[in-house]
C-alpha positions as CSV (number, residue, x, y, z in Angstrom):
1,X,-95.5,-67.3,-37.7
2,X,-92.6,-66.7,-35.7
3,X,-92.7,-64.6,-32.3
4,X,-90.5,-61.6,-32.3
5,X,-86.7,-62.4,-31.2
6,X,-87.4,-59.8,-28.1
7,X,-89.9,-62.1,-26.5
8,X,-86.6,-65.0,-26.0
9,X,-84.2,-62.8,-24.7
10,X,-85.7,-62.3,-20.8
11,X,-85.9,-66.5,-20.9
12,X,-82.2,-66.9,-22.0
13,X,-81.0,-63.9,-19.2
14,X,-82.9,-65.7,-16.8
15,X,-81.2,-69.0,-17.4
16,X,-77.6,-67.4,-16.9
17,X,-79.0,-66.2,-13.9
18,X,-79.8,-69.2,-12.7
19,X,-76.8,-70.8,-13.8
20,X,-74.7,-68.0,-12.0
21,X,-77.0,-68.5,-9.0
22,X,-76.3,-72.0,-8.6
23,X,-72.8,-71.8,-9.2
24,X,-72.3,-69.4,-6.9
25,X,-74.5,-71.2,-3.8
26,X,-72.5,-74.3,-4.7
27,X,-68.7,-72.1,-4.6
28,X,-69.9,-71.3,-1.1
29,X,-71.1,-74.9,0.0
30,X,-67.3,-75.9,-0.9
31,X,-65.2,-73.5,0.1
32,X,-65.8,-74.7,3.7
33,X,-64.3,-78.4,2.5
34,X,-60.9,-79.8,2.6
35,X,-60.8,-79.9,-1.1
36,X,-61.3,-76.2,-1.2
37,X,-58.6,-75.2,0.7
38,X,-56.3,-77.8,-0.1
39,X,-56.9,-76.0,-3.8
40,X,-56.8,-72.4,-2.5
41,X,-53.2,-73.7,-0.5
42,X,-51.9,-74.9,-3.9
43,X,-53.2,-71.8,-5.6
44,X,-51.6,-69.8,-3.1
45,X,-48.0,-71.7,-2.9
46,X,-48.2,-71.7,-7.4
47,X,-48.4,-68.0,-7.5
48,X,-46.3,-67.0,-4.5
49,X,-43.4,-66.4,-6.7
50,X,-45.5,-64.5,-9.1
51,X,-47.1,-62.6,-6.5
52,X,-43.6,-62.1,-4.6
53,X,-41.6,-60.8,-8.0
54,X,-44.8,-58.4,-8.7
55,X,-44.2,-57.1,-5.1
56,X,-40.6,-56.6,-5.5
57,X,-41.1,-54.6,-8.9
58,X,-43.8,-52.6,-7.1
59,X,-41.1,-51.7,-4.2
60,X,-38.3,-51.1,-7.4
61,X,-40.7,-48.4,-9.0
62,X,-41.6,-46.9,-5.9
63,X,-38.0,-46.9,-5.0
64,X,-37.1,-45.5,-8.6
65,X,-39.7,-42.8,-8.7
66,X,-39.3,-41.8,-4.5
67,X,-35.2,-41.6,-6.1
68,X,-36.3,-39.2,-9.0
69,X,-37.9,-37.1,-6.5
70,X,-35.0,-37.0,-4.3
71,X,-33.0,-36.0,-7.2
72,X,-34.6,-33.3,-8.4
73,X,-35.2,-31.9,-4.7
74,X,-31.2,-32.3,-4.5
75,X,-30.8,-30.7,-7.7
76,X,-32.9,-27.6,-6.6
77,X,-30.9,-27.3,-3.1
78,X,-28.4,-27.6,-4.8
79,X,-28.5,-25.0,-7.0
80,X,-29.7,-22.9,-4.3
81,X,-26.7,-23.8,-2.9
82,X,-24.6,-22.8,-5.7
83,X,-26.1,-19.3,-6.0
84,X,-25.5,-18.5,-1.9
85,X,-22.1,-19.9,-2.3
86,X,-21.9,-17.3,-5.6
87,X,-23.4,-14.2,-3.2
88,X,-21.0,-15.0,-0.3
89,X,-18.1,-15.0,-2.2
90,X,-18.9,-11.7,-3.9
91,X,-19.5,-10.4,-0.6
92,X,-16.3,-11.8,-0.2
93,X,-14.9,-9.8,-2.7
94,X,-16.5,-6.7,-1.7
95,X,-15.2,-7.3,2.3
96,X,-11.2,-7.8,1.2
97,X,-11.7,-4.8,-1.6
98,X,-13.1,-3.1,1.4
99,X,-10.0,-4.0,3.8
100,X,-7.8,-3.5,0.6
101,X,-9.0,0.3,0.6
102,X,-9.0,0.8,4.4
103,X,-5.7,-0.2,4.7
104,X,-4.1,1.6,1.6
105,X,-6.0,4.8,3.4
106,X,-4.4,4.1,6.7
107,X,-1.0,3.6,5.2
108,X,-1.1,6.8,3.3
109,X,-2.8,8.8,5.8
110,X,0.1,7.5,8.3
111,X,2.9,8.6,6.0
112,X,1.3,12.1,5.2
113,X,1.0,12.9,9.4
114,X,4.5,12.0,9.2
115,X,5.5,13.4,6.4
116,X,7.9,17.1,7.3
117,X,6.4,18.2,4.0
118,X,2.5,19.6,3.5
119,X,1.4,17.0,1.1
120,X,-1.9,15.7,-0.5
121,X,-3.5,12.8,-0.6
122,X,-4.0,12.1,-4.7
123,X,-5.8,8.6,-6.2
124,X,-4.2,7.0,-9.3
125,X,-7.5,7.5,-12.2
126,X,-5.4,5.7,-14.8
127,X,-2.5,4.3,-15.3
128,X,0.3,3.9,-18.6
129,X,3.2,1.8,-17.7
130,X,4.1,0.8,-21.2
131,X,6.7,2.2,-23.4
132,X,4.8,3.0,-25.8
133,X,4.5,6.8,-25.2
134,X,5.4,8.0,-21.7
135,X,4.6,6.4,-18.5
136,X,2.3,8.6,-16.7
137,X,-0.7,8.8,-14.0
138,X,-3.6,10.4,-14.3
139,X,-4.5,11.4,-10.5
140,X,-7.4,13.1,-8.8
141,X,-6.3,15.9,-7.9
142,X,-6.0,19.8,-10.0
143,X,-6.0,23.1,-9.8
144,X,-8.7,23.6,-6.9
145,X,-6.8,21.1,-4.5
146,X,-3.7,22.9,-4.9
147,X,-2.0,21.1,-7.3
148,X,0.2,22.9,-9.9
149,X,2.7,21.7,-11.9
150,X,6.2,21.1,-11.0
151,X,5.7,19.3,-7.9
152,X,7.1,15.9,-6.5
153,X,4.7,12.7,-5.7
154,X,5.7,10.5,-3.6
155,X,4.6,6.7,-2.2
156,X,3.3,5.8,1.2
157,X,6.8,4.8,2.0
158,X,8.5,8.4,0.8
159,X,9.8,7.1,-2.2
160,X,9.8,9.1,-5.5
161,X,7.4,8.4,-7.9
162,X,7.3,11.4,-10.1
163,X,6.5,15.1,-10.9
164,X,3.3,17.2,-12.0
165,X,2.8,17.9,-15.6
166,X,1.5,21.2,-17.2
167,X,-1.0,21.7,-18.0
168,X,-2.8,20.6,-14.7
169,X,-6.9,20.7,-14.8
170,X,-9.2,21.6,-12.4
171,X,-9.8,18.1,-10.7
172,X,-7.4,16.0,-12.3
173,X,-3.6,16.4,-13.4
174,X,-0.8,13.8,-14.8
175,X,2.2,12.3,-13.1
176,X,5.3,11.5,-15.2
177,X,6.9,9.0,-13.3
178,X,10.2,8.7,-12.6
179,X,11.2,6.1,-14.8
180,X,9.9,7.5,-17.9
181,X,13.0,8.1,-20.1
182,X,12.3,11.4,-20.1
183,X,12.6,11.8,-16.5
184,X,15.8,12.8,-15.1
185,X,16.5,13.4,-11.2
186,X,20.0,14.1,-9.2
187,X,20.8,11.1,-7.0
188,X,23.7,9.8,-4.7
189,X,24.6,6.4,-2.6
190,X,23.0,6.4,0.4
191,X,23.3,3.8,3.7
192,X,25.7,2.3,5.8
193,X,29.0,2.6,4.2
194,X,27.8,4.2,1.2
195,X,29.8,6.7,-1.2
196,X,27.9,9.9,-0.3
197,X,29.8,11.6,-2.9
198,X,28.8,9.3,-5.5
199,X,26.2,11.3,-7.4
200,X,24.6,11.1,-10.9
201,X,22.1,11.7,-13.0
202,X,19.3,9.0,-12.6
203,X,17.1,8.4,-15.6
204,X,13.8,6.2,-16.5
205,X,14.5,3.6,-19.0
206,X,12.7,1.1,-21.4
207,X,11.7,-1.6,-19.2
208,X,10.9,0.4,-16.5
209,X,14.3,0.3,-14.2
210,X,16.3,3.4,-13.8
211,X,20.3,4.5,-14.7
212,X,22.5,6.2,-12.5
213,X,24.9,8.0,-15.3
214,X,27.7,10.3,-15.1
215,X,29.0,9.6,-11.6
216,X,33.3,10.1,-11.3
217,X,35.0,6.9,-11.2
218,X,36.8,7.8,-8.2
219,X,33.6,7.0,-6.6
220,X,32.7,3.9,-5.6
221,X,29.1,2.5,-6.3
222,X,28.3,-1.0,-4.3
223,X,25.4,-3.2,-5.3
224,X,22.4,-3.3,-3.3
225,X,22.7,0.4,-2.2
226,X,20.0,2.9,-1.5
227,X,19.8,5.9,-3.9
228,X,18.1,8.7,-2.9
229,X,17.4,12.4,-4.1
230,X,20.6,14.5,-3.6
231,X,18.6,17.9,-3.5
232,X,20.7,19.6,-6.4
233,X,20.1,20.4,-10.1
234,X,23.5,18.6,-11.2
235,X,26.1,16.8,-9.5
236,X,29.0,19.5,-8.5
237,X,26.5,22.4,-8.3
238,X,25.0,24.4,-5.7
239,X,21.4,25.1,-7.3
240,X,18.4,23.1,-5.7
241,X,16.3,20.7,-7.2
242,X,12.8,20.6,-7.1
243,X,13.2,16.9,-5.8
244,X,13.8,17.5,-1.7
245,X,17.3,15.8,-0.8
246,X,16.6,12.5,1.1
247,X,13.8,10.6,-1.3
248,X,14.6,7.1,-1.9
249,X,14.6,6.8,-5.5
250,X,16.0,3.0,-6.1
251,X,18.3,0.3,-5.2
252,X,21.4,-0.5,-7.4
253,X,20.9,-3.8,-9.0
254,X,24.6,-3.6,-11.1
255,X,27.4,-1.5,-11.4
256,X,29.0,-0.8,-15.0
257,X,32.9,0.2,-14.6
258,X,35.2,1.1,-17.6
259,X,38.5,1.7,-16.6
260,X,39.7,4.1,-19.4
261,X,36.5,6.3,-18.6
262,X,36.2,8.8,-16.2
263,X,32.4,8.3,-15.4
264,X,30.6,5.4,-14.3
265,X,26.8,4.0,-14.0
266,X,25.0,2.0,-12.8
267,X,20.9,0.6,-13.2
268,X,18.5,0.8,-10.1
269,X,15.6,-0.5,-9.2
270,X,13.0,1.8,-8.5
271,X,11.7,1.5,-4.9
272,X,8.0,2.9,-5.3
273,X,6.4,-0.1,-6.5
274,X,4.7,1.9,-9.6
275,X,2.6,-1.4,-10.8
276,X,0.2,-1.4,-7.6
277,X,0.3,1.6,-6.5
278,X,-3.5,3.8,-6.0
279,X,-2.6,6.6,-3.4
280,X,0.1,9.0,-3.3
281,X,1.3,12.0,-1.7
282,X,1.8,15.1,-3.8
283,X,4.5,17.5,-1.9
284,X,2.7,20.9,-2.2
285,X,5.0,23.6,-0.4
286,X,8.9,22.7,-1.4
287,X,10.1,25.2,-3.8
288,X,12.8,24.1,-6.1
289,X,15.5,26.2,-7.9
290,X,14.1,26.2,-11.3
291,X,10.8,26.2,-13.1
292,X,8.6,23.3,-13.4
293,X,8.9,20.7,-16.7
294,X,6.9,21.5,-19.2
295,X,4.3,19.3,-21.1
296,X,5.5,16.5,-22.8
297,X,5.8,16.0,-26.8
298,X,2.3,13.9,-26.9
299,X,-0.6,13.8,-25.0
300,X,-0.5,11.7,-21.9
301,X,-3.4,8.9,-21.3
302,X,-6.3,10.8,-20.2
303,X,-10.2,10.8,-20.7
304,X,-9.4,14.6,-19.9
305,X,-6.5,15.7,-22.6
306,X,-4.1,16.4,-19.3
307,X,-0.7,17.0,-21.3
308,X,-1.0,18.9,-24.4
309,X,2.2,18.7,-26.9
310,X,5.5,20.2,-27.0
311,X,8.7,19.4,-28.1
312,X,10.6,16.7,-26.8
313,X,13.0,17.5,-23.8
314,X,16.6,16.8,-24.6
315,X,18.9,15.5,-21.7
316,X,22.9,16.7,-21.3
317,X,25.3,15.4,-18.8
318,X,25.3,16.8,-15.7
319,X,28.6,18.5,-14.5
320,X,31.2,16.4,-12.4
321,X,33.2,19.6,-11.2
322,X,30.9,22.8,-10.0
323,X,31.2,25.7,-12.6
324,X,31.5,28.9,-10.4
325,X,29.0,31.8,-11.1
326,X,25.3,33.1,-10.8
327,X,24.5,31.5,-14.2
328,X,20.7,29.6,-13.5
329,X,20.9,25.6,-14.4
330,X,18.1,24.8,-16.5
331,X,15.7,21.7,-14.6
332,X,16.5,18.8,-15.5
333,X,15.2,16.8,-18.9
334,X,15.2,20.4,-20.4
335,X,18.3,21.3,-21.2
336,X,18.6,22.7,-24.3
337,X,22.0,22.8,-26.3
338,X,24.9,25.3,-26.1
339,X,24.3,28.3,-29.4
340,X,26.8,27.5,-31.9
């Protein structure tokens, strides 16, 4: 009968053991000899390449991976970079808004100390410069500042840039500027040389420049002339305008000239620069010689309702010759027409 498998396998491990053993002890006897390190040299020189080409991918992936990490830290600086960069320049922003605001203040500050008028200081709320409807401002300023309607605004630089509206609110009123074609103001040649009795009626007009109409072709009109306010209701007449004499209104870009009429005109430039303007000076304590306009026909731009409607003023030319007598000129833009 056979003896159980178990009882062989401690005779076969201890033959590999002995084996190993021996092997071993002999390894070490050689490796002391010339033949053992002449092989171990030969080994050695044989895999050098190997061994040098597995070092140099080694150093390539460490290089490629120390690179990643690089990257991304860039990356992350960078983008912190990126979002300093984006708070400076909004600080920036806010610093030249800031200077924007102090100097606008300083500028019209300045011209109301030197203004000989009582004025006050108004901000533009909202602006319509097209031509669709009229071109007005909403400022500010009402009823409990002082303001009523009727009254002139003007720029930081004195020049005219409109008149009050009725109805005015408590805190807020509505500008029609001057070149609203519905706006109509007395002006004459003014500067060195100029025509001082070159007058006409001056009047807003699609586009936004200004015409100088109805002044006698005796007079001469020059390009690049100041015109300013003349302080009357018409050309010829003796009744004063609620626009004080002496306001720069515009410059005359061209002159129109018709020899076989007896009036000529001319288009202007307005000189308050209505696009950027935000403060202005409203002129609280000249008294004109007629009552102020009344609201226009539809309602001015306003989160407020500023101008109600009314009907739509209707302009007449002025006089060229004064008409003698006590008879009161209505303001102008409100004329109304002779009963039939």
């Amino acid at each position: 009968m056979n003896a159980p498998s178990g009882s062989r396998l401690p005779r076969a491990q201890w033959v590999v053991f002995g084996l190993l053993v021996t092997l071993s002890v002999g390894m070490m006897g050689a490796s002391g000899s010339h033949f053992a390190a002449t092989l171990q040299s030969d080994t050695s020189y044989i895999l050098s390449p190997v061994e040098g080409a597995l070092n140099q991918s080694a150093d390539t992936l460490s290089s490629y991976f120390s690179a990643l990490t690089q990257f991304n830290d860039l990356r992350t600086q960078n983008d912190q970079l990126r979002e300093q960069v984006h708070q400076l320049q909004n600080e920036l922003d806010r610093s030249q808004a800031v200077s924007e605001l102090n100097r606008d203040w300083t500028l019209i500050s300045q011209a109301q100390q030197d203004s000989q008028y009582q004025t006050i200081i108004a901000m533009v709320l909202q602006k319509n410069l097209t031509d669709i409807g009229h071109k007005t401002f909403i400022i500010n300023k009402g009823l409990a500042d002082g303001i009523v309607a009727g009254q002139v605004v003007v720029d930081d630089g004195g020049a005219v840039v409109g008149r009050i509206l009725a109805p005015v609110l408590t805190y807020e009123s509505t500008v029609l500027l001057v070149n609203d074609t519905s706006a109509v103001v007395i002006g004459r040649e003014s500067g060195p040389n100029a025509d001082a009795n070159a007058v006409g009626t001056v009047q807003g007009q699609v586009g936004g420049l200004l015409q100088m109409s109805y002044v006698a072709s005796t007079e001469t009109l020059t390009k690049g002339m100041a015109v300013v306010t003349a302080g009357l209701v018409d050309p010829g007449g003796d009744v004063k305008s609620p626009y004080p004499p002496g306001l720069l209104i515009g410059t005359i870009i061209s002159v129109s000239r018709d020899p076989n009429q007896v009036v000529q005109s001319a288009i202007l430039q307005p000189a308050a620069d209505l696009g950027d303007i935000e403060w202005m000076l409203v002129i609280s304590n000249y008294q004109g010689g007629f009552a102020s306009p009344a609201p226009l026909s539809s309602p001015s731009p306003s989160s407020s309702g500023s101008a109600g409607p009314t009907a739509q003023p209707t302009i007449a030319p002025p006089r060229i010759t004064p008409t003698p007598g006590p008879t009161p000129t209505p303001p102008p833009g409100l004329v109304t027409p002779p009963p039939h």
